[in-house]
ROVOTI-178226 format. One record per residue: x, y, z of N, C-alpha, C in turn; residue in three letters. Coordinates in steps of 0.1 Angstrom, whole numbers. Last residue first. Layout:
BEGIN
    n_px    n_py    n_pz   ca_px   ca_py   ca_pz    c_px    c_py    c_pz   residu
       X       Y       Z       X       Y       Z       X       Y       Z      ALA
...
END
This chain:
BEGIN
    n_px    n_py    n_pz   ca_px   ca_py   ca_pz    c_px    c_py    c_pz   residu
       2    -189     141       1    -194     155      -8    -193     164      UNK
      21    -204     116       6    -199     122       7    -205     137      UNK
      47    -192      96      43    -198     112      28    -191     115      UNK
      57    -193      62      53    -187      73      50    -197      82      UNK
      70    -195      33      76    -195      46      63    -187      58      UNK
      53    -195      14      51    -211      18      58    -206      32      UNK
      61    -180      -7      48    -182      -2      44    -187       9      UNK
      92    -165       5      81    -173      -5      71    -174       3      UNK
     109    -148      21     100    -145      14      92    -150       5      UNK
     106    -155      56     113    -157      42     104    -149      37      UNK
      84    -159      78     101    -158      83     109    -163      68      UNK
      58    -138      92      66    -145      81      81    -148      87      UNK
      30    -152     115      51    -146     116      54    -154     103      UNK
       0    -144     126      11    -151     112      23    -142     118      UNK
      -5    -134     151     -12    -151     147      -3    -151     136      UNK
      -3    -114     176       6    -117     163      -1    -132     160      UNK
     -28     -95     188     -23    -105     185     -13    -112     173      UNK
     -21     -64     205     -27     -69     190     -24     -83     192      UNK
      -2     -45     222     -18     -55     225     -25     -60     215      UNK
      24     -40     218      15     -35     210      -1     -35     212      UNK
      35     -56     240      40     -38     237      25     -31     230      UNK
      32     -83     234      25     -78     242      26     -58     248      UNK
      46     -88     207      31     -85     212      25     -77     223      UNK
      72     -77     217      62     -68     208      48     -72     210      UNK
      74    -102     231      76     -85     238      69     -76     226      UNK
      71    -124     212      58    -122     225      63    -105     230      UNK
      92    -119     194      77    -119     190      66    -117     205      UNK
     110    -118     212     109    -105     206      97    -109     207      UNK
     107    -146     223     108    -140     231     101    -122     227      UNK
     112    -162     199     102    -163     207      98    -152     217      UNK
     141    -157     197     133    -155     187     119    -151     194      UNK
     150    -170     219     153    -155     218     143    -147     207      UNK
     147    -197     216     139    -188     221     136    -175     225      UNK
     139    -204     177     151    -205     193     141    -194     199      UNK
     110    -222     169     121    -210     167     129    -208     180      UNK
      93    -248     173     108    -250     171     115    -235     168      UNK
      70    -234     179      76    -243     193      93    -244     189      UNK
      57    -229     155      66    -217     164      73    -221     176      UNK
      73    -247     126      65    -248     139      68    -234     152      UNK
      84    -242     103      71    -243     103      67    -239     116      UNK
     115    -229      90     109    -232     100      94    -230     104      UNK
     123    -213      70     124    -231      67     117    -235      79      UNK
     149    -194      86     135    -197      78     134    -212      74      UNK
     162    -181     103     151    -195     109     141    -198     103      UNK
     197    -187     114     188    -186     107     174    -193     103      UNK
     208    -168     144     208    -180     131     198    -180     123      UNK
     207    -148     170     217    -152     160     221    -172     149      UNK
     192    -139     184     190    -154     185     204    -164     174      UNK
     195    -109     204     192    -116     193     190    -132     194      UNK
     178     -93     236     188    -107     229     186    -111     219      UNK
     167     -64     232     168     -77     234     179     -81     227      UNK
     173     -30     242     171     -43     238     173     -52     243      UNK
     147      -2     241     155     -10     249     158     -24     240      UNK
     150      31     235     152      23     230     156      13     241      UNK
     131      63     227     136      54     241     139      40     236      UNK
     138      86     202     134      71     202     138      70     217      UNK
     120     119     203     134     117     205     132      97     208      UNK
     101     141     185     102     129     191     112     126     192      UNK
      96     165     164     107     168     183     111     156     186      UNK
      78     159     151      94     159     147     102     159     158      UNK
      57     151     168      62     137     161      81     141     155      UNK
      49     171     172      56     171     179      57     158     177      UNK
      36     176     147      42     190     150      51     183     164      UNK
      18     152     142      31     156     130      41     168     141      UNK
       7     139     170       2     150     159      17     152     152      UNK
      21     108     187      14     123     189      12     128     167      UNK
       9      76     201      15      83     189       8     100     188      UNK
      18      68     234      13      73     225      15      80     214      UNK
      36      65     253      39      54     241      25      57     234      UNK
      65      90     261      45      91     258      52      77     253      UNK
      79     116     286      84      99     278      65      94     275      UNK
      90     146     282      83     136     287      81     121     281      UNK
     113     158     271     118     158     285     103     147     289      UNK
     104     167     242     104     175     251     105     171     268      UNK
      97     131     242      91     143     236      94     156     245      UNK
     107     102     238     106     116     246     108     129     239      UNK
      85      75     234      94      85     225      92      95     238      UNK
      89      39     233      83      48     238      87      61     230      UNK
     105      17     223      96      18     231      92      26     234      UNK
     127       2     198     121      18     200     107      14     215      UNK
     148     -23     199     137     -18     201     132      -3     207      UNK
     177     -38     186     171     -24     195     157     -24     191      UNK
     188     -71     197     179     -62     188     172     -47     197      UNK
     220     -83     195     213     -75     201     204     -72     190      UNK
     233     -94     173     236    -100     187     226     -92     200      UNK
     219    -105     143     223     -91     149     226     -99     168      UNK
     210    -117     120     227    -114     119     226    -104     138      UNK
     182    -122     122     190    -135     131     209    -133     129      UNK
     163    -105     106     173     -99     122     187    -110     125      UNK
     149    -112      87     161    -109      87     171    -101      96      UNK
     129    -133      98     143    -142      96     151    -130      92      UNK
     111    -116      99     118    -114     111     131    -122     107      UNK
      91    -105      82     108    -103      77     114    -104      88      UNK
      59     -97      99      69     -98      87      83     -99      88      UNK
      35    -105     113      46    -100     117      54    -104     108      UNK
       0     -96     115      11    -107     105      26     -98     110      UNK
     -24     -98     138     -13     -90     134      -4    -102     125      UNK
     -62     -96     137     -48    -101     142     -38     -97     134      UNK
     -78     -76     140     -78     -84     148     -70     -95     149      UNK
     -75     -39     142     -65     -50     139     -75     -58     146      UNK
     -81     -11     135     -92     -20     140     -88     -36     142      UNK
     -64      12     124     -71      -2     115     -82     -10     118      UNK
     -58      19     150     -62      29     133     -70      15     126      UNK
     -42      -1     161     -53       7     169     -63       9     155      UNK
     -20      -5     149     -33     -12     145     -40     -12     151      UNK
      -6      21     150     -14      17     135     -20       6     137      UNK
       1      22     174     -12      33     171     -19      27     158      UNK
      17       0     174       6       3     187      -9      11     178      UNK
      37      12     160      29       1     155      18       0     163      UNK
      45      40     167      39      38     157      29      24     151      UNK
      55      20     194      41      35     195      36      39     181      UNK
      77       7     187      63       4     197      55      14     193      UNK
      92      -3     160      89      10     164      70       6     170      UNK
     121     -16     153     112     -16     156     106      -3     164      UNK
     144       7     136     145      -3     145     130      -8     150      UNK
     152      16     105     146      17     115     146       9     122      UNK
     157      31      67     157      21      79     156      27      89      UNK
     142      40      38     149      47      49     148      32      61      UNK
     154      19       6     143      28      18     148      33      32      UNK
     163      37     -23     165      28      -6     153      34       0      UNK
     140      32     -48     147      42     -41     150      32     -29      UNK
     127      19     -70     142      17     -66     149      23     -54      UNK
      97      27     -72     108      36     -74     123      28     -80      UNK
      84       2     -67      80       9     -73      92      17     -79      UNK
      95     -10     -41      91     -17     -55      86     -10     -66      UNK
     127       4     -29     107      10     -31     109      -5     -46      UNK
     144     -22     -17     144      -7     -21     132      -7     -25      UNK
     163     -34      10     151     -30      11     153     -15       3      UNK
     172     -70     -10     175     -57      -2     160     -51      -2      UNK
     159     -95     -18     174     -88     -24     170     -75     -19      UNK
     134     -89       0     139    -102      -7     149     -91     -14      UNK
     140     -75      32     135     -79      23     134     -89      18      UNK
     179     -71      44     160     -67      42     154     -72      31      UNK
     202     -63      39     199     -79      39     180     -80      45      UNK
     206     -45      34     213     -50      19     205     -62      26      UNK
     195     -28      55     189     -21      40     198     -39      31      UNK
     213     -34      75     198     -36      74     190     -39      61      UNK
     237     -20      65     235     -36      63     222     -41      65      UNK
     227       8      66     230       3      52     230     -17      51      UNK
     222      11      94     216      14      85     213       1      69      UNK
     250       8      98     239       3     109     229       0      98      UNK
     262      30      81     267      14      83     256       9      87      UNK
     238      56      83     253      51      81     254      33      78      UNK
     208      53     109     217      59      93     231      48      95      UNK
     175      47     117     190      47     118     198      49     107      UNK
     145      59     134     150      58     122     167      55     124      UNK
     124      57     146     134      52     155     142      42     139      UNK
     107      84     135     115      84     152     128      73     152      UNK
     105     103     112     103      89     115     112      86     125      UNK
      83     123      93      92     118     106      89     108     108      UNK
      92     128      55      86     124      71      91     120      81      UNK
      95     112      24     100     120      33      88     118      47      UNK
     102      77       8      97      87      11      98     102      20      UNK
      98      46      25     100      55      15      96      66      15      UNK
     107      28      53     100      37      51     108      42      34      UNK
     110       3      80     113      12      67     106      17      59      UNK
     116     -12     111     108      -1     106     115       1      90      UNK
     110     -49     119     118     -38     119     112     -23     111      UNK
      91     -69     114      98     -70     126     108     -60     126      UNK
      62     -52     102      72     -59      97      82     -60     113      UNK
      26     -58      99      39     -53     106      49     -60     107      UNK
      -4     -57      87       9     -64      88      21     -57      93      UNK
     -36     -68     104     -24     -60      98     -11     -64      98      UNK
     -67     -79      92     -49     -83      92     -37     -74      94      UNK
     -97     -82     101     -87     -74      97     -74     -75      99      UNK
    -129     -94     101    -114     -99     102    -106     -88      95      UNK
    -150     -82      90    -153     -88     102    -139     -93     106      UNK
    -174     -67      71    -158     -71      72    -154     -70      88      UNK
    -200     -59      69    -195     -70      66    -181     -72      69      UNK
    -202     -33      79    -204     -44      86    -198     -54      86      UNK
    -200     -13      62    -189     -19      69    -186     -27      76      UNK
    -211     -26      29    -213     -25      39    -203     -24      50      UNK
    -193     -18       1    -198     -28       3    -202     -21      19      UNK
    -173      -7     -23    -189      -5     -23    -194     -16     -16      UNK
    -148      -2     -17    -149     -16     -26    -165     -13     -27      UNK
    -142      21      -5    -136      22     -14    -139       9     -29      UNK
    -157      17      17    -161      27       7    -158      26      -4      UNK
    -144      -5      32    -161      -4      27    -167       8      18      UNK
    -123       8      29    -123      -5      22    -138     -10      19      UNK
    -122      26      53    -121      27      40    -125      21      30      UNK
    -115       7      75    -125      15      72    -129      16      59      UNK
     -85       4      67     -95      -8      64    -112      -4      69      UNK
     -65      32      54     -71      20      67     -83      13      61      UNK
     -58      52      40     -53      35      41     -56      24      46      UNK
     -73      71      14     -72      65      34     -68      51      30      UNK
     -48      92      -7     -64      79      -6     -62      77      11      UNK
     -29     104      -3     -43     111      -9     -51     100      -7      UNK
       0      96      19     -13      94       5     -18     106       5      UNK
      19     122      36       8     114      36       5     106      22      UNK
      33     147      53      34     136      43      29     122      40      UNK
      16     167      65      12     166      48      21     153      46      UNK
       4     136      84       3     148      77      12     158      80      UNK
       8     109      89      21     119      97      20     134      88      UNK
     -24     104      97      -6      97      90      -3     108      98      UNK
     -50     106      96     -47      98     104     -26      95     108      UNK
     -59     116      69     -61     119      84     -55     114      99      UNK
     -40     105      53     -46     117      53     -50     123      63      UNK
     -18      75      62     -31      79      58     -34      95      60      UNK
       7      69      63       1      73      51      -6      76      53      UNK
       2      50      88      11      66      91      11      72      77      UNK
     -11      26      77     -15      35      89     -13      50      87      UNK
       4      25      45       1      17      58      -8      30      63      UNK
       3       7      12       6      16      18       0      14      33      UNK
     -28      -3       7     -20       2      -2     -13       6      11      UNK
     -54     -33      10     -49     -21      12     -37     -15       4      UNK
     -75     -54      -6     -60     -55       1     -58     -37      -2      UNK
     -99     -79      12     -99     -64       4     -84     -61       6      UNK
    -114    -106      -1    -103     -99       8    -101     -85      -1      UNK
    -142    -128       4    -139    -116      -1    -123    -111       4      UNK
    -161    -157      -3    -151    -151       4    -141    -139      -5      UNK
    -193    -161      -3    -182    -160      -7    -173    -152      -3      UNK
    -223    -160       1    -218    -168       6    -201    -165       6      UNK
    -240    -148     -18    -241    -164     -17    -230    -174     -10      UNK
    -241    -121      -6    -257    -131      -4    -251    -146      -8      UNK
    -215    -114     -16    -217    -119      -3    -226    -128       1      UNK
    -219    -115     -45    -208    -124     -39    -215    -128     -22      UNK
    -242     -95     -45    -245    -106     -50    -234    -117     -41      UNK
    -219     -75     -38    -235     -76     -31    -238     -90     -37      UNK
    -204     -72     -57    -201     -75     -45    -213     -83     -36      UNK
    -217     -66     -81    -208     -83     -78    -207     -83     -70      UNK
    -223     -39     -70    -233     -51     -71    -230     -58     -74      UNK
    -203     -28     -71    -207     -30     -54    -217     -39     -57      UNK
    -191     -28     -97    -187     -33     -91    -193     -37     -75      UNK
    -207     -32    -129    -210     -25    -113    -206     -33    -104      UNK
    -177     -28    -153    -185     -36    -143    -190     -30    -134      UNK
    -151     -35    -174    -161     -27    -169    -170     -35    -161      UNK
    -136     -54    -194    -135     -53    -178    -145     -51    -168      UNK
    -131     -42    -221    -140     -55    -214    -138     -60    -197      UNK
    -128     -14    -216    -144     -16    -217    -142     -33    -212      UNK
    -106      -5    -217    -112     -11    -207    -125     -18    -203      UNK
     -91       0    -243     -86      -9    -236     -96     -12    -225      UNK
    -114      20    -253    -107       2    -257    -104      -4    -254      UNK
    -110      40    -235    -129      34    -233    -123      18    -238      UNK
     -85      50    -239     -84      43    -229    -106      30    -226      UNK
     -86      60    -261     -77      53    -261     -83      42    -251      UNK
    -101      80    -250    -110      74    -263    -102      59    -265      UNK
     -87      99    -240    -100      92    -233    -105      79    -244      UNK
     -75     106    -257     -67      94    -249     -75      90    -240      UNK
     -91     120    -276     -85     106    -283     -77     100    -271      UNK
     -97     139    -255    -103     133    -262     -99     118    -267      UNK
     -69     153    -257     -79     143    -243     -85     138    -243      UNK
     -66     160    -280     -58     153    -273     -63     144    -262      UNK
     -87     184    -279     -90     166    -288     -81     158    -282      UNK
     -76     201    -259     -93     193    -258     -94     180    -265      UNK
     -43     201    -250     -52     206    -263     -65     194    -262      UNK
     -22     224    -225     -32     209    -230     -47     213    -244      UNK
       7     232    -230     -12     236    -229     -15     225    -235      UNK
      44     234    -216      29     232    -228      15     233    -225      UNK
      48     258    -188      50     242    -197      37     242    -206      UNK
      46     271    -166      57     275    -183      57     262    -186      UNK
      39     269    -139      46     258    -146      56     263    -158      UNK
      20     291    -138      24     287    -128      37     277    -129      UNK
       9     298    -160      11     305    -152      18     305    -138      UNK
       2     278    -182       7     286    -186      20     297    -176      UNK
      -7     255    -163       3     248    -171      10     263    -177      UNK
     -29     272    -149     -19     265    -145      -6     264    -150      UNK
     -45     271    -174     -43     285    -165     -30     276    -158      UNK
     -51     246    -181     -39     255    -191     -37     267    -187      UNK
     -66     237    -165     -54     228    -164     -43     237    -176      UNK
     -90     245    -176     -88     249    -164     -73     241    -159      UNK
     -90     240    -206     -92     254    -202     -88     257    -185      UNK
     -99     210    -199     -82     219    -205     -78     231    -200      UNK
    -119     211    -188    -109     206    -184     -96     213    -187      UNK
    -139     218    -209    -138     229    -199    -123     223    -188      UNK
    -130     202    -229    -124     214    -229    -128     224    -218      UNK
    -140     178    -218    -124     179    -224    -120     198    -225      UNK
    -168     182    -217    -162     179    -204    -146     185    -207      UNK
    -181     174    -246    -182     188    -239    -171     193    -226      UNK
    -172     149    -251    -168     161    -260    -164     175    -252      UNK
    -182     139    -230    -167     142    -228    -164     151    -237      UNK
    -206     140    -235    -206     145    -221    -190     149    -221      UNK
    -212     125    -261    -215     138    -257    -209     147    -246      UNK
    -206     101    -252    -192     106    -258    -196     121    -259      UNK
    -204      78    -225    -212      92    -231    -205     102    -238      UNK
    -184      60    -216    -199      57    -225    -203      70    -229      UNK
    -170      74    -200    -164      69    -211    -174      64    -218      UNK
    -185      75    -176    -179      86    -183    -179      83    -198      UNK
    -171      52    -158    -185      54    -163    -192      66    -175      UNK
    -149      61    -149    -147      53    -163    -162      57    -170      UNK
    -149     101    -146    -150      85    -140    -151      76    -152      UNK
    -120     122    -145    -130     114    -154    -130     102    -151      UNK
    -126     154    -123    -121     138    -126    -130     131    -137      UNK
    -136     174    -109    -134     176    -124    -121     165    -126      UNK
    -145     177     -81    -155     172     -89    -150     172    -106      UNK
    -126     180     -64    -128     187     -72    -138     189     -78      UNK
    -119     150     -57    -127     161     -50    -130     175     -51      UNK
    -105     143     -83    -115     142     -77    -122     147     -68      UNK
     -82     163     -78     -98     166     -91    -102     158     -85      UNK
     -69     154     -63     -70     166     -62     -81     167     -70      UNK
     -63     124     -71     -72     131     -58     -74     146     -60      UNK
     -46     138     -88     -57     131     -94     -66     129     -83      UNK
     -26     151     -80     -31     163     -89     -49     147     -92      UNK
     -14     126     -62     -22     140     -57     -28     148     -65      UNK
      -9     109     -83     -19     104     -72     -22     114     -66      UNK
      10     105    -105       2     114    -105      -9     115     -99      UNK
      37      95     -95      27      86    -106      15      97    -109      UNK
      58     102     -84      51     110     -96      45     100    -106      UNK
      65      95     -59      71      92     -71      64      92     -80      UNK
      77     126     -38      64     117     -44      69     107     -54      UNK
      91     141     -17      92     126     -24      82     118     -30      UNK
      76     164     -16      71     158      -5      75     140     -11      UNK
      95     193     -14      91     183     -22      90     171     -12      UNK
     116     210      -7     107     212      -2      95     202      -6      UNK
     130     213     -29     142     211     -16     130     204      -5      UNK
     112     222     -48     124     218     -47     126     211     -34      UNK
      83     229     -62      89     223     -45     106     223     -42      UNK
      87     221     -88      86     240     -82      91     236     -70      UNK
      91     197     -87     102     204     -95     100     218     -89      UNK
      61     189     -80      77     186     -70      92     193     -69      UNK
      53     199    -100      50     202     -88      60     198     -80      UNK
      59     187    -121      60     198    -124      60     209    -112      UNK
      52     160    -115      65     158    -112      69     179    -118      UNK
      20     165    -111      29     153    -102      44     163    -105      UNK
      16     169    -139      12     177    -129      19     177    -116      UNK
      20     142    -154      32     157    -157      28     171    -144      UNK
       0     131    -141      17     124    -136      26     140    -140      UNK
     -20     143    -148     -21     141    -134      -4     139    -133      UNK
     -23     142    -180     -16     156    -172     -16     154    -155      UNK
     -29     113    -186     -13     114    -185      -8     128    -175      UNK
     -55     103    -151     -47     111    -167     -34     116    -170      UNK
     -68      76    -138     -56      89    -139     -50      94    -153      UNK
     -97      78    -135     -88      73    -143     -76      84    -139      UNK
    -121      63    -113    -118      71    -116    -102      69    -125      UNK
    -149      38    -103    -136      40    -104    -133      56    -112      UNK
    -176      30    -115    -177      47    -104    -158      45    -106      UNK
    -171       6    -122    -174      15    -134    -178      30    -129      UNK
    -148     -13    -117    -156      -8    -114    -159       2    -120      UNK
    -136     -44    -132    -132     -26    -131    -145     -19    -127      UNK
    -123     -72    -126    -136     -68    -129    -131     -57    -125      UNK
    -107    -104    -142    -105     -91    -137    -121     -82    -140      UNK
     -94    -132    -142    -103    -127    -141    -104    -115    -133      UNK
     -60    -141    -158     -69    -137    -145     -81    -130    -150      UNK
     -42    -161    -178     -52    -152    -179     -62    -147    -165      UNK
     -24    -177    -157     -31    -180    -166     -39    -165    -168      UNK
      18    -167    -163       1    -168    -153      -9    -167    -167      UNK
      33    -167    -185      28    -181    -183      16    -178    -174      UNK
      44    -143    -189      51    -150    -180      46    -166    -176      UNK
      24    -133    -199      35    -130    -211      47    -144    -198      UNK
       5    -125    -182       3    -138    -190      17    -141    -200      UNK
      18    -102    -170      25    -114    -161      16    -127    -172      UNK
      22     -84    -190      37     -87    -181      33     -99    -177      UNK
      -5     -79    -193       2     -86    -201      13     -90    -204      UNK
     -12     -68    -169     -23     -76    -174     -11     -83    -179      UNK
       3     -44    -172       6     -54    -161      -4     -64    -163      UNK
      -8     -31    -193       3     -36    -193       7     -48    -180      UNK
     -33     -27    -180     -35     -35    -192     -18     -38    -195      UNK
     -20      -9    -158     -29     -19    -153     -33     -30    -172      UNK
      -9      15    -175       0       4    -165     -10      -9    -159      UNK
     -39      25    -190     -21      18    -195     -13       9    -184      UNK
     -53      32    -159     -53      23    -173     -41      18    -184      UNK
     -49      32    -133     -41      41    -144     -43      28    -152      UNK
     -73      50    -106     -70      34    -120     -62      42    -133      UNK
     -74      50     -78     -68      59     -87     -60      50     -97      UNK
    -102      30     -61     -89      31     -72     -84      45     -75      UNK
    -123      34     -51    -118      40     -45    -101      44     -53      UNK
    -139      12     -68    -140      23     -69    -135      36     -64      UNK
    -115     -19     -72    -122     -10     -66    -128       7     -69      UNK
    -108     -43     -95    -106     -28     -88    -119     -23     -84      UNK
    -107     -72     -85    -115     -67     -87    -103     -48     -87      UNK
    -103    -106     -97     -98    -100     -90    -104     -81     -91      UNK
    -117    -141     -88    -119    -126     -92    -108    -118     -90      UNK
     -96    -172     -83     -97    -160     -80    -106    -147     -90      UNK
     -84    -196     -92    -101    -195     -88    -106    -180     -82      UNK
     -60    -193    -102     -73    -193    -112     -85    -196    -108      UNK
     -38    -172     -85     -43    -180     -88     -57    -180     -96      UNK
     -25    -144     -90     -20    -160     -95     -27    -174     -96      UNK
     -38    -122     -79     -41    -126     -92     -41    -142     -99      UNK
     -39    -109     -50     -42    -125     -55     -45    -130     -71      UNK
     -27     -83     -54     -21     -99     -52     -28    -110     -55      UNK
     -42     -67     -79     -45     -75     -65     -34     -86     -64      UNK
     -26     -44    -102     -36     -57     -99     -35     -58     -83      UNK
      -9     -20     -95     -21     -23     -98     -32     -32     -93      UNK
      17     -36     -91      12     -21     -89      -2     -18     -91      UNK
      41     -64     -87      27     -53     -90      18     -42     -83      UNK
      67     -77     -92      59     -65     -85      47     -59     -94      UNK
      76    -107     -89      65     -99     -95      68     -87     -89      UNK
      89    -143     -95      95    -126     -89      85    -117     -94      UNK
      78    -171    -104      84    -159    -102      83    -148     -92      UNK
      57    -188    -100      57    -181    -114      66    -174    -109      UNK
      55    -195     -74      58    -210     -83      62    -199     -98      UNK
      62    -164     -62      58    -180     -63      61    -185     -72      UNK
      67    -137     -42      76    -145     -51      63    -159     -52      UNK
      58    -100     -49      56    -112     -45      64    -124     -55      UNK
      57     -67     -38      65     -75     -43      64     -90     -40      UNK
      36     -39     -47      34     -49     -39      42     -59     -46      UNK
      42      -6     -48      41     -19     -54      44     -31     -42      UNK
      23      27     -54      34      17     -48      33       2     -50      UNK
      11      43     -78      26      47     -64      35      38     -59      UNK
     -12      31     -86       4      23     -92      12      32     -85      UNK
     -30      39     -60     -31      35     -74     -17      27     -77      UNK
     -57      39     -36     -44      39     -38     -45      41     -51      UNK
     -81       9     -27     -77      25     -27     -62      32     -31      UNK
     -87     -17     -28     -98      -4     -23     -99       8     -24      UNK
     -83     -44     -47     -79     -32     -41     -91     -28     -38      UNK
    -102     -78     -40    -104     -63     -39     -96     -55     -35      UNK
    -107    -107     -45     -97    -101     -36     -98     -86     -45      UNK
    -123    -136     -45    -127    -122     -46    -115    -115     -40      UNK
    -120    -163     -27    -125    -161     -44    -128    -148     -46      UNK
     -98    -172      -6    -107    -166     -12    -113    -168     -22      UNK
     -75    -185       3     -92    -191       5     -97    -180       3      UNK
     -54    -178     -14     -56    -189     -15     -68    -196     -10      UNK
     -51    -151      -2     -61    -155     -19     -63    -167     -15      UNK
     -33    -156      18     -46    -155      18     -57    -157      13      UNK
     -12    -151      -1     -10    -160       6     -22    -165      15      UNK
     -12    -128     -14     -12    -137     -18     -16    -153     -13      UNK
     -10    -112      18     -23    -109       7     -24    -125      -5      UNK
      13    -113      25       1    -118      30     -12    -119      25      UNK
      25    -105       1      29    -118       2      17    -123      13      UNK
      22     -76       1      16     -81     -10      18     -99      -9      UNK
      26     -68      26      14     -73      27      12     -78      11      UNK
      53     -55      39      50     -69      34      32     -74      30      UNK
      52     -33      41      54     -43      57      54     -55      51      UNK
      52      -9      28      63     -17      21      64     -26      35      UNK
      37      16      51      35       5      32      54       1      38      UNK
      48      24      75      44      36      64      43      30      50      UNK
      18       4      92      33      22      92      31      26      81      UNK
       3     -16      90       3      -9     107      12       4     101      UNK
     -19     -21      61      -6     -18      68      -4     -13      79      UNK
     -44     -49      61     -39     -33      59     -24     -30      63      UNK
     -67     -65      45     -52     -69      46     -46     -53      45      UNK
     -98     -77      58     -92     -73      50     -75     -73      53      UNK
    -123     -97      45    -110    -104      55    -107     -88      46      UNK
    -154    -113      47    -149    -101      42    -136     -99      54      UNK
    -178    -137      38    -170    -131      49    -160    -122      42      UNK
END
């Protein structure tokens, strides 16, 4: 069976803790797509993690943990985060690299942050791991897949028609150094070392896994309103977020994936640039942001604050529409229980008309929030197993959003360890 784990908004809903927390009946947990941009922050018996790479479910020892061919695989930071967390006592994890996967190259990240620097003012807040110049070749067709890395003929030759087309650029458009063919060479060559014992036909472990039965979870990057087609284009990923995807991205049938999670946090935040409707500033803002999360809400990746927000009906509505949700994880609600009122975004008016449908980027900026609220519950309600025992004001949000959104909420985190959640 095949579970996957996607984002309803824009990443950071909490899914590296539902994801972890899942592994635990799996044996196979699969990125699909994305790369080290963003990080997934998880707490257990070993610590405080963020990982960027690996799969949440690394921690445990009955676990595969797989990259996917949909990867944007930065080899250095994925063999480093290998040896961050055995360096921390986790047991050595079983890791398999698909061998269609594709590698991000150091000139992808200097390409990244040489581009944002032209952009100025106009810069799409990337955090310059080097995820669009490396989508960008891949559909290009002038990416180096790992599979690649065995044919030393093919790279000899490959490295300098590469250069040659990344030094028109780097001369003419940037004024920055020229990439030199051997250079690429020896970091291709760096990188065959570090990964060869990994390597793997990844859709055929898969294939095999399934025929005997075994439990798969594919974990997403990033949410809904990220996605390329689907997000708040141009400020978007480069990979699809959604759990479609996930059959591409892991090499497996779409059939097979038959449960889909999405996670939605009990409030909006966001990294990054883009419209975001039932966005709040100043004070309001800032205490959201210090008691969000686990120690506040800043990018796992970056540090950057993240932008705050009030629950948001029509963005979450739409994102697990997008996904195909069949049940919803409702995240970080124990961190409302300071507030005597909770604003809820319900709808948006758009030029004088009131939609709870999510519109196209062009009149997503016009969007103006319709906000109604509820009664907070004011206390604190983690530590709390049973959903019969949450006060009822508690109760109350959770059923008005469900029933706002038409998804079923079945997990409510209410902390951030492993262990704090309500199945319902």
């Amino acid at each position: 069976m095949v579970k996957a784990v996607v984002g309803a908004n824009w990443g950071d809903e909490g899914k590296g803790k539902i994801t972890d927390m899942l592994a635990k009946q799996a044996d196979i947990i699969v990125r699909f797509q994305g790369g080290a941009n963003a990080g997934h922050t998880i707490i257990n018996d070993y610590g405080k993690f963020a990982l960027h790479t690996l799969p949440s479910g690394v921690f445990y020892d009955h676990t595969t943990s797989v990259i996917g061919n949909g990867v944007a695989l930065d080899i250095p930071v994925l063999i480093s985060e290998i040896q961050s967390i055995v360096d921390r006592d986790v047991p050595m994890p079983k890791i398999k690299v698909s061998n269609r996967a594709q590698m991000v190259m150091s000139y992808h990240k200097l390409f990244d942050q040489y581009e944002e620097e032209r952009l100025g003012k106009n810069s799409f807040g990337s955090t310059k791991s080097g995820i669009a110049p490396f989508y960008s070749d891949k559909y290009a067709k002038i990416g180096f897949q790992v599979s690649e890395l065995f044919d030393e003929e093919l790279l000899r030759e490959k490295v300098v028609r590469i250069a040659e087309q990344k030094n028109v650029l780097l001369e003419h458009l940037y004024h920055k150094p020229l990439i030199q063919p051997e250079d690429l060479y020896e970091e291709l060559m760096g990188y065959k070392k570090m990964i060869e014992p990994y390597v793997c036909d990844v859709s055929l472990f898969l294939h095999e896994a399934l025929k005997e039965g075994k439990e798969i979870l594919l974990e997403g990057q990033l949410g809904t309103l990220k996605d390329p087609d689907h997000g708040i284009y141009p400020m978007v990923t480069s990979s699809s977020t959604l759990a479609a995807y996930g059959a591409i991205g892991a090499g497996i049938p779409p059939y097979e994936i038959s449960k889909i999670v999405t996670v939605c946090k009990a409030y909006s935040s966001a990294v990054g640039a883009g419209a975001f409707v039932s966005e709040i500033f100043g004070e309001e803002a800032d205490e959201l942001r210090r008691r969000g999360g686990d120690g506040g809400e800043f990018g796992a990746t970056t540090g950057r604050p993240r932008r705050m927000g009030w629950f948001d009906v029509v963005a979450s509505k739409y994102g697990c529409r997008m996904q195909g949700t069949t049940d919803v994880a409702f995240t970080v609600l124990d961190v409302l229980g300071y507030l005597d009122e909770i604003p809820v975004c319900v709808a948006y008016d758009i030029d004088g008309e009131i939609t709870t449908e999510f519109p196209p980027t062009y009149l997503l900026e016009k969007a103006k929030p319709v906000i109604e609220k509820l009664p907070g519950w004011k206390c604190d309600i983690r530590g709390i197993k049973n959903y019969e025992e949450l006060p009822e004001n508690c109760r109350k949000y959770i059923e008005f959003v469900e029933e706002k959104i038409g998804y079923p909420i079945t997990l409510v985190s209410n902390g951030p360890g492993r262990d704090d959640i309500i199945y319902r």
